[in-house]
C-alpha positions in Angstrom: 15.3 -39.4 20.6 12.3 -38.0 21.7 12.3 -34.5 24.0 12.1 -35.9 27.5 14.8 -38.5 26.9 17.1 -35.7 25.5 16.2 -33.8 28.7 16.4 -37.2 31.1 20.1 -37.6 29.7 21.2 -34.0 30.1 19.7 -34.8 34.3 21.9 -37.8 33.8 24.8 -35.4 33.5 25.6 -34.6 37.4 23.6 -35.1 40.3 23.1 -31.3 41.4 20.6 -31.0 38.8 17.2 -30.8 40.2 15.3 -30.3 36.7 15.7 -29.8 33.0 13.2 -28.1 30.8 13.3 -27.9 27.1 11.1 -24.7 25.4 11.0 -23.2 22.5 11.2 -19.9 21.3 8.1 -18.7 21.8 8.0 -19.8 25.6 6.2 -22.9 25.5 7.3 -25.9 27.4 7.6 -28.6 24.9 9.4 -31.6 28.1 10.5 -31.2 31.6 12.1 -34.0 34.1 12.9 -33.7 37.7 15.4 -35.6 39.6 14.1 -38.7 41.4 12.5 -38.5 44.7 12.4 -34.4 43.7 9.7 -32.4 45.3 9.7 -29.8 43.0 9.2 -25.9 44.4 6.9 -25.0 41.8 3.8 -25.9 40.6 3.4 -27.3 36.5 1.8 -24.1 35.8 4.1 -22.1 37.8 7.1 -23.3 36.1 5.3 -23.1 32.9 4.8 -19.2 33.2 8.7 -19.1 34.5 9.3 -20.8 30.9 7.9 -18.2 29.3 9.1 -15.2 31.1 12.7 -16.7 30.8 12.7 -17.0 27.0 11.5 -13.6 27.3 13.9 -12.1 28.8 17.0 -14.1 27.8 16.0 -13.0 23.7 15.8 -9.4 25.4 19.2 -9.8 26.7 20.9 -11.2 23.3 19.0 -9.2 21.1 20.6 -6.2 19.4 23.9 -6.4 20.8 25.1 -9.9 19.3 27.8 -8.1 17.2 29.3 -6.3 19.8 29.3 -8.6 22.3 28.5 -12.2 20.9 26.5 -14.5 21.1 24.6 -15.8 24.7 25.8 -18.8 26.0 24.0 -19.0 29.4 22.3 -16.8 31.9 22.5 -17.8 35.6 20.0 -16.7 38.6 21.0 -17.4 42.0 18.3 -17.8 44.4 17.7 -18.7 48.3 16.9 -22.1 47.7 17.9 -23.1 44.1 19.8 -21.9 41.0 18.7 -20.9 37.6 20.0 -21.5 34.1 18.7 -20.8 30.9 20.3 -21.6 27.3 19.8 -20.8 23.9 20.0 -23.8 21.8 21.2 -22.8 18.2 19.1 -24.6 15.8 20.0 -23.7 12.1 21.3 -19.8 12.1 18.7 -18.6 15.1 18.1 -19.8 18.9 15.0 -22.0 18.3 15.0 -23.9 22.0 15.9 -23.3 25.2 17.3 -25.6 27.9 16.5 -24.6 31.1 17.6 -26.1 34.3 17.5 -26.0 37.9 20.5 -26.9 40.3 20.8 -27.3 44.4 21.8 -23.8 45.4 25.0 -25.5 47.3 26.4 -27.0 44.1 28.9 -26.1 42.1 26.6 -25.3 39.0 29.2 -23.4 36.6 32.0 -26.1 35.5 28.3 -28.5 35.4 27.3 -26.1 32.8 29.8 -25.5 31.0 32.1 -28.8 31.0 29.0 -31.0 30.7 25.8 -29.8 29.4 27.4 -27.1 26.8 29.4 -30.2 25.6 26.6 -32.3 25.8 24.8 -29.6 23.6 27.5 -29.2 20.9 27.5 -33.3 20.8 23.6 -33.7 20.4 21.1 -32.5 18.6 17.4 -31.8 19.9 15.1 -34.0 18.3 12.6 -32.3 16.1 
């Protein structure tokens, strides 16, 4: 399975998902889908450089602190017009992708994330 079909079956997972982007760990954006008939809000290069600043700042948050308070599973933004999530992927013993997803801002996004895609995660592996 090839990056973009992993990401088109985690889209596949509920309908409130408006986009799923896989990225590695140094912020580049390796596949992306959008739901059909999706005009998406931000431009390729746009959500490139969100990429990039996400991974950033989600290692910020889990660095450091991983004893104390375990491991990152998610990080969630809330915005006017959509919701945010970014993942760490565990790959061997360090966080080596991120999944990063957008979601209508109406939708219920949390059981989404974690009764489908974390399961869908722990189920899957990302193609190398």
């Amino acid at each position: 399975m090839e990056h973009n079909e992993f990401c088109s079956r985690i889209l596949a997972l509920d309908g409130s998902i408006r986009f799923v982007g896989l990225v590695d760990h140094l912020g580049s954006l390796l596949a992306t889908v959008y739901r059909k008939g999706l005009v998406p809000l931000a431009s390729s290069e746009e959500t490139a450089k969100y990429a990039s600043q996400a991974i950033f700042m989600t290692g910020a948050l889990s660095g450091g602190l991983n004893s104390k308070v375990g491991r990152l599973q998610y990080v969630v933004g809330k915005f006017d017009n959509l919701v945010r999530a970014t993942i760490p992927v565990v790959s061997g013993s360090y966080d080596k992708f991120y999944l990063m997803l957008s979601f209508d801002v109406g939708s219920n996004y949390l059981p989404v994330i974690e009764g489908k895609v974390l399961r869908f995660l722990k189920e899957n592996r990302i193609p190398s």
